[in-house]
N, C-alpha and C positions, 0 to 999 in steps of 0.2 A: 629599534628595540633597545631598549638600556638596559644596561650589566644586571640589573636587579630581577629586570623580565628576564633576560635572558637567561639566570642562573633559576629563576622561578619555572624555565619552561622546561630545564634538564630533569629536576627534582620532582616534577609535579605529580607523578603516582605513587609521590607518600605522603599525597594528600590524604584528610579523611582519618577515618578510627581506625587502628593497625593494633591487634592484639599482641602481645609477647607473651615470655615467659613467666614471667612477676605483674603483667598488669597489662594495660593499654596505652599507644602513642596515640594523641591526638595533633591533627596540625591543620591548621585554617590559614588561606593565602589573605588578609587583608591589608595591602600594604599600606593604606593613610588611614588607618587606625591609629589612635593610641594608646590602648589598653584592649584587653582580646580576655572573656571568665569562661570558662568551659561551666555547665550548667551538668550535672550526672540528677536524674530526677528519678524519682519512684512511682509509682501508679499512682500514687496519690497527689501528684506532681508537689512535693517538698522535693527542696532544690539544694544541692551541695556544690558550693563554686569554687573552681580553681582560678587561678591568675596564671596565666599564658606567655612563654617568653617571647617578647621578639626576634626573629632571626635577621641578617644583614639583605638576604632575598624577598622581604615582604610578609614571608610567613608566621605565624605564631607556635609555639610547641608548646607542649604538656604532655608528662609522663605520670598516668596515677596509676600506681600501686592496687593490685586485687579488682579490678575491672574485669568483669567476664561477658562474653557472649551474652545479649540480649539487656543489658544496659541501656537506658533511653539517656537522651543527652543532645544538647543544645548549645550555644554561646551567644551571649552578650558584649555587643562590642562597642566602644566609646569612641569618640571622636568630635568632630567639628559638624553643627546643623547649620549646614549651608545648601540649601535644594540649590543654587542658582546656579553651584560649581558642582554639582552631582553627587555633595555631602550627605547623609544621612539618616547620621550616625545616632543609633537613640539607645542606650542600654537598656532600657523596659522593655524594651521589646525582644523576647528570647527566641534564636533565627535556628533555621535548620541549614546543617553541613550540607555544601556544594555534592561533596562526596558523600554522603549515608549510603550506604550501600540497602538500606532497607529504611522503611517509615512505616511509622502508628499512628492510630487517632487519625483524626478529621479536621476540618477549622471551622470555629462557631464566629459567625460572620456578626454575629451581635456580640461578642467580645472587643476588647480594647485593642484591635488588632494592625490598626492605622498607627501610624506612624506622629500623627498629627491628628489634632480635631479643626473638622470643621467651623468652629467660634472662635478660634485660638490664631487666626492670623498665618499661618504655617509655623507654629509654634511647635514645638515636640511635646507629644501626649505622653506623660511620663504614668501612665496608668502599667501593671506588670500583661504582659499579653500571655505569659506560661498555661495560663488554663482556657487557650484559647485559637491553640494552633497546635501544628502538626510537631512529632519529637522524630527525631533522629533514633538509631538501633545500633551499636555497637555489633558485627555480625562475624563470625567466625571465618577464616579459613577454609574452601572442601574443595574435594575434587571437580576438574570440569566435569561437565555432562560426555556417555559417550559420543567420539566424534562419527562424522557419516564414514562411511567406509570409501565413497568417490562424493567431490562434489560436480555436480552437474555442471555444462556448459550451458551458456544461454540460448542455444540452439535446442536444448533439449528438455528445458526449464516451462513447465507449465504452473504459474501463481494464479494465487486461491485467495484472495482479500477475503477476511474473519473480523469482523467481531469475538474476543476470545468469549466473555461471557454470552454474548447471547447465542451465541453458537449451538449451546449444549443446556441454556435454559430449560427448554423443554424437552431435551430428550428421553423420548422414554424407557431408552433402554441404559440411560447411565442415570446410578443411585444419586437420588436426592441432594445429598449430603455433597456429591459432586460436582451438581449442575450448575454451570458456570465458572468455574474453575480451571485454572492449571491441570490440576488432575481431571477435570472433565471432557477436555480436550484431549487428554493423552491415554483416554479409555478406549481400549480394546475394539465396538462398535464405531466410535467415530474415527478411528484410525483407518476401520476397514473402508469405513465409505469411501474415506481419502484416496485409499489407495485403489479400490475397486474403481471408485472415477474417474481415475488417471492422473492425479495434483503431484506433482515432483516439489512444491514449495508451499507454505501455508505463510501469508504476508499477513502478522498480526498487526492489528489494529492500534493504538497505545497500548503497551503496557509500560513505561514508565511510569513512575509514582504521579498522578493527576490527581486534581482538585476541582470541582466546580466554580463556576465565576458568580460571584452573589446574586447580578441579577437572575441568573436563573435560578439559584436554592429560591429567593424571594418569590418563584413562580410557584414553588412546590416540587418542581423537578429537578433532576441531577445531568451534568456533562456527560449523559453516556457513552460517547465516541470519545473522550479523553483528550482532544486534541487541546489538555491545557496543566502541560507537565510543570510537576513542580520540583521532581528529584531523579538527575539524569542518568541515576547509578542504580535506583530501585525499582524490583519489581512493583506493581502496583499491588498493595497491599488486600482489596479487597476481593481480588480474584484467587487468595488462597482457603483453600481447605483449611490448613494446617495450622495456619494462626498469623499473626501479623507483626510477631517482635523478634523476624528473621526466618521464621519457617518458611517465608514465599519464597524467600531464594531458595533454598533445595526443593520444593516446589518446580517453582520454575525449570530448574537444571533436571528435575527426573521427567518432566515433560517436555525438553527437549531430546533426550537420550530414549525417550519409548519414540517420539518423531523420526530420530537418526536411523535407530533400527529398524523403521520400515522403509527407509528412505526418501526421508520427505526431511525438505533442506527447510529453515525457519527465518524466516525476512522481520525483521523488525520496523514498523512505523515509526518515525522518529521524529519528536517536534524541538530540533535544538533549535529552531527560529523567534520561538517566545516562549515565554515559563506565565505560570498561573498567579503569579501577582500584579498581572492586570495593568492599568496605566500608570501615572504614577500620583492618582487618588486611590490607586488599590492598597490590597492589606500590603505591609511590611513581614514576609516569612521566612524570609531568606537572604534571598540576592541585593534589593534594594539597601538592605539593611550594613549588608556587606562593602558594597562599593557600589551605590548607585549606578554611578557615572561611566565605571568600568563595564559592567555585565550590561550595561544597555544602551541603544544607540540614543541620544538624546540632541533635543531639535538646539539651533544651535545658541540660542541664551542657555542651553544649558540646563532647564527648567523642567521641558517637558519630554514625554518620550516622543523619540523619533519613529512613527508607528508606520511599515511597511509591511503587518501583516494582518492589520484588522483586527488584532485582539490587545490591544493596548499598549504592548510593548515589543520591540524586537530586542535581539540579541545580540550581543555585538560582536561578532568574530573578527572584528578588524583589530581589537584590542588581545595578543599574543597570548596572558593569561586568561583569556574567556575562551580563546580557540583551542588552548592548552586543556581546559577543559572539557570541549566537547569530543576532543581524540581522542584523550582520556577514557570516557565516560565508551564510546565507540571500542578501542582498546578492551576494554573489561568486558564490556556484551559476549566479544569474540572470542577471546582466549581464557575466561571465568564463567561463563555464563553460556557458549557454543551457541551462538547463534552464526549465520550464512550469508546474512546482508543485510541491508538498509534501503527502506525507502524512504528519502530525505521528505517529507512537509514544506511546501512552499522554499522548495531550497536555493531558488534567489537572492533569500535573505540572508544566507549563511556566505556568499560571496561578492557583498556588498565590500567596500571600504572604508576607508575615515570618512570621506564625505559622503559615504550612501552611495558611491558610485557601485556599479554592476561591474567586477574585475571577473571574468573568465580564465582570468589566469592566479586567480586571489592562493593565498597562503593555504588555505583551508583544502583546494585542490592539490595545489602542490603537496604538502604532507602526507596525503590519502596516496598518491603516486607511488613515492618514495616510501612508505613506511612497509617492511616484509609482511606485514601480521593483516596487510588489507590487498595482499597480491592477488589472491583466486576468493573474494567478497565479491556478492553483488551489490553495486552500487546504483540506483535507481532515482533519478529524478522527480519531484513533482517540478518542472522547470518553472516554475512561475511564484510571484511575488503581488503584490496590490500596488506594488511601489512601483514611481520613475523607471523603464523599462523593465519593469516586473518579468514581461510574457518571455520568456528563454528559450523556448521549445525549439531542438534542433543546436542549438550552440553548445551542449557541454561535454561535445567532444571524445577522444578514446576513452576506455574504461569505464562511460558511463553507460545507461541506460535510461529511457524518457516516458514520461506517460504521454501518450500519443493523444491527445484530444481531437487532432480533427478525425482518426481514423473512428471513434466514439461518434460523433455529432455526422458523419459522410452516411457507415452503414446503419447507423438509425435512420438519417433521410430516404436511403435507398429506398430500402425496405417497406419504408410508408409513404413509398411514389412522390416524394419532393425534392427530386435530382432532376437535374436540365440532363441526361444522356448518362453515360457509363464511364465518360474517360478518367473525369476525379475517383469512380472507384476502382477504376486500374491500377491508379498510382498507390491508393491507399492498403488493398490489398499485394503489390508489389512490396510490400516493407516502405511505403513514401521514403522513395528517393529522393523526391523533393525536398525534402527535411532532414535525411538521416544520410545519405551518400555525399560523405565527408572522407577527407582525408583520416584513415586511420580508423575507418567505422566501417560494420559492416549490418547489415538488416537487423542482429541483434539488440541493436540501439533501442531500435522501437517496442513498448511496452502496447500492445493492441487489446484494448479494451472497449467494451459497449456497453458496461454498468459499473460502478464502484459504490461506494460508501456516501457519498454526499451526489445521490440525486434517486429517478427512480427505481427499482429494482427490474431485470429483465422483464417481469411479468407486468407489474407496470406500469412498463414504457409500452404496452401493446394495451394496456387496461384502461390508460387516463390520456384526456387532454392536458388536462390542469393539474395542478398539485394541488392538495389537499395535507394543509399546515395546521387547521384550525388547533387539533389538540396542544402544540409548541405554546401557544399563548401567546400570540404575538399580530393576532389579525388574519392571518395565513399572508402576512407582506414579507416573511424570510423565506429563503428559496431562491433559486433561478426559476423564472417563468420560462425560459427559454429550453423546453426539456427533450424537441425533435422526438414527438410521443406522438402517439394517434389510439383514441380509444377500440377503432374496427367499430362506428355506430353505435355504443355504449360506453357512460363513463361507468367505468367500474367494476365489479364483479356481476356474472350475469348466468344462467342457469340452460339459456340457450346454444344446443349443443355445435351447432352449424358456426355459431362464435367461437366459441373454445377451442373447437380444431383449428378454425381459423389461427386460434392466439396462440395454442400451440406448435402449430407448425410456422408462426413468424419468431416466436421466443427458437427455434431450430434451426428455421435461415441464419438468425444471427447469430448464435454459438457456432453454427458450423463458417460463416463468414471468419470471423475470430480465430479458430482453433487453423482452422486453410491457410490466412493471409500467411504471408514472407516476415517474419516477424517473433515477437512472443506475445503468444497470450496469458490473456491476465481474465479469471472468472470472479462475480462476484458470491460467497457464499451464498449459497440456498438458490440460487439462480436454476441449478438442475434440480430441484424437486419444489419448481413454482413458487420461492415464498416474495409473500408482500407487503409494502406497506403502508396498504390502503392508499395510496396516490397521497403519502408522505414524500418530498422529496428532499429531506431538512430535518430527520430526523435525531438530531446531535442530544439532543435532551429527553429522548423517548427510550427508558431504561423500564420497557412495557410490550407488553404482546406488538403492538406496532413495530418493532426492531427486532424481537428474535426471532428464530430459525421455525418455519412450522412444521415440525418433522410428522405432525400426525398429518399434512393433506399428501404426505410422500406417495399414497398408494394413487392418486387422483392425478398425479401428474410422472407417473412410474414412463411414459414414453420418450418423456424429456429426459427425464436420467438415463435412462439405457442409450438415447440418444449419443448423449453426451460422453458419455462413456467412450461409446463403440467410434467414436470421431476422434478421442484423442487417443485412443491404442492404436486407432488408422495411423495418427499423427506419431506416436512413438514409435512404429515398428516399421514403417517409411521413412527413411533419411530425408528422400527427394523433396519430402511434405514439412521437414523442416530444416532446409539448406539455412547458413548464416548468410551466403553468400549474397548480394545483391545480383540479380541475374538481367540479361539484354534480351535482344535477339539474335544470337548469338547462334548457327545454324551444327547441329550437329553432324558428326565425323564419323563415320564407320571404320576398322580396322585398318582399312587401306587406306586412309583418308580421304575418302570421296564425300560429296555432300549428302546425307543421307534424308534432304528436305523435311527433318525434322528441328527444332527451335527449341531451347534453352527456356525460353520464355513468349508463349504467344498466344492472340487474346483472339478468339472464335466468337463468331457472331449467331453462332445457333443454325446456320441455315447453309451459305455456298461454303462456307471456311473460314478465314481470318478476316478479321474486320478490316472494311477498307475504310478512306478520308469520309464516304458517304454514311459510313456506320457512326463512327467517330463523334460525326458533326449532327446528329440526330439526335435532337431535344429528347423525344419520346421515348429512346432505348431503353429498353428497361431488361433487356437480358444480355449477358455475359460470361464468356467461357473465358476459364485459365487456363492454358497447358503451358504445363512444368514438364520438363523431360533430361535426361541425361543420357551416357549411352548405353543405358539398360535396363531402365525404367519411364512411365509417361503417366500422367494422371491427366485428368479434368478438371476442373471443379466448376461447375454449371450455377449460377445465379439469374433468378426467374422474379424481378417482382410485381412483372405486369399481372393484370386481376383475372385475365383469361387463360385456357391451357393452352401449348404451343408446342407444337410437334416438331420437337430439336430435332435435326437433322444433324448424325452422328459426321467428322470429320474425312474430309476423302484419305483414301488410302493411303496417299504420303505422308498421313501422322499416324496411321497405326492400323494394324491388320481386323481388329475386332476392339469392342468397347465394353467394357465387364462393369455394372454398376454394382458400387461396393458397397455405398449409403444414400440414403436420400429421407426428406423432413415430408413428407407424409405417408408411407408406408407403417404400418404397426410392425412392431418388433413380434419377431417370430421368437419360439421357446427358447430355439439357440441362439439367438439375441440378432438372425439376418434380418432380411426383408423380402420377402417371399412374392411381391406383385412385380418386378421389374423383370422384365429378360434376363438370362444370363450372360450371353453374348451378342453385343450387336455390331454387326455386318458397317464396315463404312459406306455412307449416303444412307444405311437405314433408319428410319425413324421412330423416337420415344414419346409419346405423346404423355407431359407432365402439368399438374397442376397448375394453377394462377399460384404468385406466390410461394414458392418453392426452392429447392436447392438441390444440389446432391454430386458425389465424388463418384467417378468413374476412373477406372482403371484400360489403359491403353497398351492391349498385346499391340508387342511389336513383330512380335513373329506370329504365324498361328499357330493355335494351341491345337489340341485333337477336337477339344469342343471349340473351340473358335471355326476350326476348319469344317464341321459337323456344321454347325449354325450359315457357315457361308456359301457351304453346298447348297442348303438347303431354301 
């Protein structure tokens, strides 16, 4: 690092637009510039330009006089056009601040917003781009949002992946005016569902300031999953009510603070891996324009971008002021803005090196360690990259947390009979040990999901073989084909009732799979009140009934929610059901320290007791018990997804005195939200004769009860 980064990296949160007493400080880091205009512009975009001092750190200053709040503004910065050393330099082209803490307007992709034309040889296209690109917001000082009163442990942490707008598109019990919104999200009705369902965390979706990438506007459609930011300090401006020249931030902050107060922590998606100007044929809006060479990794003539994430450009955090940046920007979330955590977007890319190497021990981690203001954050992996050892899953160690893909692609096979036997779902629902039992880690590592945002929605992955892209505009050839889905005999929606219980009680098994493992789960929204999309599996551009929430078929699939419900209050008000600990077989101790033939952790074959080498090794297994126990509680957790019924045979007596079934995925919920068909107590060696296809948690007296003792007289 040289003195100049270095003094750039002490100073760097007075980057950006800073209001005073008598006016506004602006400061832009471009240190091989030569001249630096601060652009202050009106709605009308006529432009008032300052000229910006150098500082000896790289940075440029301006102090104007009478600046206030809601100010639009930009800069033009001069220099050397040399693409081949990472130059870029074009004054026509009017950029947005690194830091805006807020952005307005759109980019009109038919404007002069390249950097260069196409006939011009990589000539600089000195056409003005001002009416043609996004402005910057000058944005006041306010209080944080309220903080939570506790932040949760990840042992205790059940996340909720959102879409923020379409979440609340159609609800129809928040007003119009709201739907889609910050404020829609933090309305009274959808708060309660939140919390009636059991979410301890809402993982938004992008809300950083995103742009569309042209080829899709050229479709007619818009990025509406956002994974293509363009300002790492602003809310995204079209998700507010209240206007867009600064109101989304207080926006935003009074929709974190109605979250806090009911207790629900706010995860932020975060794309620091690439920004929305594309490769580098893309527009010039920002960064490019600022320091090509610096803000992106580039191949190494130096020319083009170094592309490790599929979307045109990565980000270069091996360069000190870009990584200075992205803390920064993390920084403000937390302690301006109260947000709980992050979930990093292909966060491979963010611990690359100079040469693109994969550093596990990269600067980017290190700072996040050390810095007090990210000590109790959740930090969350997508561990993967498209690059040179992209796939990370498992290697990023204390502190972090990982989206678990195999645990995703394992109980989707289960479920739909494409497993060689049970022992891979041992491990999977054990918290995969395999993966996450590291030094310094414990089961919380793993992030256990069966649906997210980019593939098909629980409903379905029980609904479709196939995906079904066509409306994208792209042939239906975007998508993974590979989606471990099974229609149940029917692609699609179907009206036959024999089906739907069917799909309903497999969309059951696997939330209840999820919510059970050793681990944390992760739900996708609308997943508990059926929604779909259409065997969309690639809906990034579907800013359309296909992507939002259907809150009107709620009442059609009212068994799944209560379901869902009543499995993670199991899950909250049970420790046992969500130890961090990784567990063995590890034989439990009575008082005296005797062996009291009960086991920490141990896997029941449905039938004599614990699965032997022969259960094991049996292709065709397709049922599975968990017993979890401590010394003063035991549970089940029974997985069934042969096609036939099979009369479990409860476990002998040295795991427990009687067998209390607490939930199970085909019973209808009774008024009080039990389940009224199963025993209350069963007798050990008695037997439950349960559907093909099914699940269900049972509770293990270790002593007998009076009705335990009543059921085993009798």
């Amino acid at each position: 690092m040289s003195a100049a980064e270095s003094r750039r990296a002490q100073d760097s949160s007075s980057l950006g637009a800073h209001l005073v007493d008598d006016g506004c400080r602006f400061s832009l880091w471009a240190p091989r510039a030569t001249r630096v205009e601060l652009s202050l512009l009106e709605l009308d975009r006529s432009q008032q330009n300052h000229d910006m001092a150098q500082q000896p750190d790289g940075t440029w200053l301006v102090h104007v006089p009478g600046v206030r709040a809601g100010q639009l503004y930009g800069y033009r910065v001069h220099g050397e056009w040399n693409p081949n050393r990472g130059m870029r330099f074009n004054p026509a082209k009017l950029l947005l601040d690194p830091y805006a803490r807020a952005i307005t307007a759109g980019v009109d992709y038919a404007g002069p917003i390249r950097d260069h034309t196409a006939e011009s040889n990589y000539q600089p296209d000195t056409r003005d781009s001002a009416s043609a690109v996004p402005l910057a917001v000058v944005v006041a000082d306010g209080p944080a949002p309220t903080p939570l009163a506790r932040r949760r442990p990840m042992s205790e942490t059940v996340i909720y992946e959102t879409h923020l707008s379409g979440y609340t598109h159609q609800h129809p019990q928040v007003p119009e005016h709201l739907r889609g919104t910050y404020g829609g999200l933090a309305y009274p009705a959808v708060v309660e569902h939140l919390v009636r369902t059991g979410i301890t965390a809402v993982q938004l979706m992008p809300v950083h300031h995103f742009v569309s990438e042209p080829f899709v506007v050229g479709k007619g459609l818009t990025n509406f999953w956002g994974y293509n930011t363009l300002g790492f300090f602003a809310p995204h401006a079209a998700y507010s009510s209240m206007g867009t020249t600064g109101e989304q931030v207080l926006e935003f902050k009074q929709m974190v603070s109605t979250l806090h107060e009911a207790g629900i922590e706010v995860i932020l998606d975060v794309v620091y891996n690439h920004t929305g100007e594309g490769g580098h044929e893309g527009p010039t809006l920002g960064y490019r324009g600022i320091d090509h060479g610096a803000y992106y990794r580039l191949t190494q003539d130096l020319h083009n971008d170094y592309d490790v994430t599929g979307c045109g450009n990565s980000v270069d955090t091996s360069h000190p002021a870009v990584l200075d940046m992205v803390l920064d920007s993390m920084r403000y979330w937390v302690t301006e803005m109260g947000v709980d955590g992050f979930r990093f977007d292909l966060a491979t890319t963010l611990i690359r090196d100079a040469q693109h190497h994969v550093d596990q021990n990269h600067p980017f981690k290190q700072a996040l360690a050390a810095d007090p203001v990210f000590a109790d954050i959740k930090l969350i992996a997508e561990p993967w990259d498209v690059g040179p050892f992209g796939y990370q899953v498992g290697n990023w160690g204390p502190g972090w947390a990982e989206h678990n893909d195999h645990f995703r692609d394992h109980v989707r096979d289960f479920w739909r009979g494409a497993t060689h036997g049970v022992r891979e779902l041992a491990t999977r629902m054990a918290g995969s040990p395999d993966i996450f039992q590291t030094p310094g880690r414990d089961a919380t590592a793993g992030i256990n999901f069966v649906a997210v945002h980019d593939g098909f929605t629980l409903r379905d992955v029980v609904s479709y073989d196939v995906k079904h892209n066509d409306a994208n505009g792209e042939s239906n050839r975007d998508g993974s084909d590979n989606n471990h889905s099974w229609n149940h005999g029917w692609e699609g929606d179907t009206d036959d009732e024999a089906l739907l219980d069917l799909r309903h009680r497999q969309i059951k098994n696997m939330m209840l799979s999820q919510v059970m493992a050793v681990g944390v789960p992760m739900l996708l929204a609308g997943d508990e009140i059926g929604r779909t999309q259409r065997g969309n599996n690639n809906a990034y551009c579907q800013d359309s009934p296909i992507s939002w929430v259907h809150w009107e078929m709620a009442d059609d699939w009212a068994d799944v929610t209560s379901f869902t419900a009543r499995a993670l209050k199991l899950r909250a008000e049970q420790p046992l059901l969500r130890r961090p600990e990784f567990s063995g077989h590890d034989e439990i101790l009575d008082a005296d320290g005797e062996p009291t033939g009960r086991h920490r952790l141990a896997w029941l074959n449905g039938g004599a007791g614990e699965m032997g080498d022969a259960d094991w090794a049996d292709a065709g297994r397709r049922t599975l018990g968990m017993y979890v126990s401590d010394e003063t509680d035991a549970f089940i957790v029974w997985l069934h997804a042969g096609p036939e019924p099979l009369d479990l045979v409860m476990p002998p007596a040295e795991w427990g005195a009687g067998h209390e079934v607490l939930l199970d995925s085909w019973s209808a919920p009774e008024t009080d939200g039990t389940t009224g068909s199963a025993p209350t107590v069963l007798a050990p060696g008695e037997t439950l004769t349960i559907p093909g296809r099914s699940s269900l948690v049972v509770r293990v007296h270790l002593a007998p009860s009076k009705a335990g003792a009543d059921t085993l007289e009798a």
